[in-house]
C-alpha positions as CSV (number, residue, x, y, z in Angstrom):
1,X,9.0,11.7,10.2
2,X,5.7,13.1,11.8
3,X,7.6,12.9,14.8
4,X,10.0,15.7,13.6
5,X,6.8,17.5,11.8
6,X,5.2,17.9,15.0
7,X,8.7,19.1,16.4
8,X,8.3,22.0,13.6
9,X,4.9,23.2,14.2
10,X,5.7,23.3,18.0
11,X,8.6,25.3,16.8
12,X,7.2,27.8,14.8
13,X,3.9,28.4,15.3
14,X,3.5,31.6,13.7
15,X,4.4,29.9,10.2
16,X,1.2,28.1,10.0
17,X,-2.8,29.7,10.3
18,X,-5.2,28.0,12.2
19,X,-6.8,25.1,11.0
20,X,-4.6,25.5,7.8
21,X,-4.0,22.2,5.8
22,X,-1.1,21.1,4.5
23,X,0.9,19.2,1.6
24,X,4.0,17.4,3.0
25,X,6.2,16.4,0.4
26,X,9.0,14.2,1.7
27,X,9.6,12.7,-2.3
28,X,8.6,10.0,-4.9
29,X,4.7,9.0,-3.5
30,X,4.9,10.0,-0.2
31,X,3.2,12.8,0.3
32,X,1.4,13.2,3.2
33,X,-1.9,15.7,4.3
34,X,-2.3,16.9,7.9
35,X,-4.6,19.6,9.6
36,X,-3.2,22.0,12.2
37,X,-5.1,23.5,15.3
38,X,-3.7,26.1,17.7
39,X,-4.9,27.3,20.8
40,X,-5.8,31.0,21.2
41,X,-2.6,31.5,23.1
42,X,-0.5,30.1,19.9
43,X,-0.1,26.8,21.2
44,X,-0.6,23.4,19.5
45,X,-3.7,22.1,20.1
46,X,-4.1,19.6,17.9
47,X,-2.2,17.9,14.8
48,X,-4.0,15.0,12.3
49,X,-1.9,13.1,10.0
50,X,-4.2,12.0,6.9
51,X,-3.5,9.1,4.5
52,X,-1.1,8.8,2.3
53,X,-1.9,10.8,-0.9
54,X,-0.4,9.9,-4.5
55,X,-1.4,9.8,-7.9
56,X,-2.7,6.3,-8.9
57,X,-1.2,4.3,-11.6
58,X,-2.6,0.8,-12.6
59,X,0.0,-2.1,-13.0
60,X,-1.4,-4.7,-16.1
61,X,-0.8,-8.6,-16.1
62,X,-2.1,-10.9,-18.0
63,X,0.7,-13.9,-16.7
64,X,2.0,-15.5,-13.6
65,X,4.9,-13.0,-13.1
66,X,7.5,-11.7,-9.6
67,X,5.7,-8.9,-9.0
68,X,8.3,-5.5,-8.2
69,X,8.2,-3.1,-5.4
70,X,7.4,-0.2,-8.4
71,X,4.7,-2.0,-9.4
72,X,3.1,-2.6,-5.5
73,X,3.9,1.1,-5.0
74,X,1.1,2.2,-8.1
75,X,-1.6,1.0,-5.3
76,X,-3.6,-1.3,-7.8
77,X,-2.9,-4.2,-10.2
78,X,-5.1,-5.7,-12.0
79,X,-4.9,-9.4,-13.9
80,X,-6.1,-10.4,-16.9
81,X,-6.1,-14.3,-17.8
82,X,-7.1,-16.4,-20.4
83,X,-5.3,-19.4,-19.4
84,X,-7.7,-21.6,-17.6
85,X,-5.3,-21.9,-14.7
86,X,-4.2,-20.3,-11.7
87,X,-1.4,-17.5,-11.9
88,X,1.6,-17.4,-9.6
89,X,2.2,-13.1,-8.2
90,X,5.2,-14.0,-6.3
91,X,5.9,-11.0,-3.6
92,X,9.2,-9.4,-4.2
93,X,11.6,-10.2,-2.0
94,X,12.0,-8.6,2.0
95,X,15.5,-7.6,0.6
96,X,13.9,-5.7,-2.5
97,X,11.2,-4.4,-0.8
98,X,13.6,-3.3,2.2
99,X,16.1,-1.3,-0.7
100,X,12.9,0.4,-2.0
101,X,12.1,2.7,0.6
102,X,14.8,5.2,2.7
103,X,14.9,4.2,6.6
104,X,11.2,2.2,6.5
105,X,11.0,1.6,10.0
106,X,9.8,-1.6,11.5
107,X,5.8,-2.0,11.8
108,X,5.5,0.5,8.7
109,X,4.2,0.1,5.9
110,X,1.7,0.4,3.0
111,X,-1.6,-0.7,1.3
112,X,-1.9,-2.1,-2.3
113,X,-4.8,-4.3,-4.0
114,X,-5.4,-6.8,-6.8
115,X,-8.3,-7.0,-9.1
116,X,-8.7,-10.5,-11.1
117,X,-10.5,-8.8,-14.2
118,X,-10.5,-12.6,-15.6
119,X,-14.0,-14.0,-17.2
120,X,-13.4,-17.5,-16.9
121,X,-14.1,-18.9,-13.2
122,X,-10.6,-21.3,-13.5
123,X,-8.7,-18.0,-14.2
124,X,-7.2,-17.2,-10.6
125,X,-4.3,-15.2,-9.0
126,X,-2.7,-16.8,-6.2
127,X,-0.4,-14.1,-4.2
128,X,3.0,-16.2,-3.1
129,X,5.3,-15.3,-0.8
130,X,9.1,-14.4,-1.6
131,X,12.1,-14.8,0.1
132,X,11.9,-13.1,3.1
133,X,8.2,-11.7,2.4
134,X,5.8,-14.2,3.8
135,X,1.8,-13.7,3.4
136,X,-0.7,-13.6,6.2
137,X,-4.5,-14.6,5.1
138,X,-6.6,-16.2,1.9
139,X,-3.7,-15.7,-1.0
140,X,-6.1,-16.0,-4.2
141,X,-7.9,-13.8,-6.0
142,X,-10.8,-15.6,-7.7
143,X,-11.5,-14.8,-11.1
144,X,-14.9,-11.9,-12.0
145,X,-16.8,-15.2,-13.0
146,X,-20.7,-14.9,-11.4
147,X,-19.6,-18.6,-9.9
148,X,-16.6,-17.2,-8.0
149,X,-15.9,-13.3,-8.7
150,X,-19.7,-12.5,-7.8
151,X,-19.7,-14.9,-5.1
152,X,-16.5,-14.2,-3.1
153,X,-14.9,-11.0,-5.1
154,X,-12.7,-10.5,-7.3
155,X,-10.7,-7.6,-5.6
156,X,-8.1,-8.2,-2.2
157,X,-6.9,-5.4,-0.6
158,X,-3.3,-6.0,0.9
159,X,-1.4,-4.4,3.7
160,X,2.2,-4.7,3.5
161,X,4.3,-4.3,6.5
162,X,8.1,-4.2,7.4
163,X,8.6,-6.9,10.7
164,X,12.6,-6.9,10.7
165,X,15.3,-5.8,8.6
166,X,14.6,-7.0,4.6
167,X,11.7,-8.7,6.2
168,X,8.1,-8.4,5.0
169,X,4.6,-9.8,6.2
170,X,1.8,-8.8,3.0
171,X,-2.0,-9.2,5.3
172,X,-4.8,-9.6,3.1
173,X,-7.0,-6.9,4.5
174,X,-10.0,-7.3,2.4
């Protein structure tokens, strides 16, 4: 896609001002921000691509539960447990994830995060992996407890990226 942007503003210089900044809109959450440069002569100089832009919706648990692509795609979910155990978030499926997005190609992806709102220290979220969606990195979540929460966080920051067709790697990030 920014491939064929870039092929645009190239193109057609004299449809964009210098330095202008732009809205790309290419449908449901993916709108995109970039900044455009041109030489004096009208020729590109320079063209940034800026991060992913959406409105943010929060995603509510309170059980061990498959978690849906919809639900990664609000950015943040948060879990809230009273059960004195550990909660399973299984990963959708690389299949599901793969049928969620148009053309996703291979090493793309997107960014999503878990907060364990839980008060009790034995209340954790453990991130699982689904068929065909493994996970790379520390999988729980520890509860906001000042014995675990304070201590190690209570937040995880996850990059989700497509490896192969209906194949998924999750990374926790942070």
């Amino acid at each position: 896609m920014a491939k064929d942007i870039l092929s645009n503003l190239v193109k057609y210089p004299d449809a964009y001002q210098n330095g202008e900044d732009l809205q790309i809109l290419t449908g449901e959450r993916k709108a995109l921000s970039a900044n455009i440069s041109y030489k004096g002569d009208g020729t590109l100089q320079s063209f940034q691509l800026g991060r992913t832009t959406f409105p943010v919706t929060v995603t509510a648990t309170t059980v061990a539960a498959t978690l849906t692509v919809a639900q990664l795609l609000t950015g943040i979910i948060t879990g809230t447990s009273a059960d004195g155990s550990t909660n399973a978030m299984v990963l959708p499926t690389g299949t599901l994830t793969d049928a969620a997005f148009d053309e996703l190609p291979i090493g793309n992806g997107f960014e999503w995060s878990f907060i364990n709102l839980s008060a009790a220290a034995a209340d954790t979220y453990t991130i699982t992996a689904g068929v065909g969606h493994t996970i790379v990195g520390a999988p729980i979540v520890q509860a906001a407890h000042a014995s675990t929460g304070l201590l190690h966080g209570n937040m995880a920051r996850f990059l989700t990226v497509k490896s192969a067709a209906n194949t998924f790697v999750t990374y926790r990030i942070a």
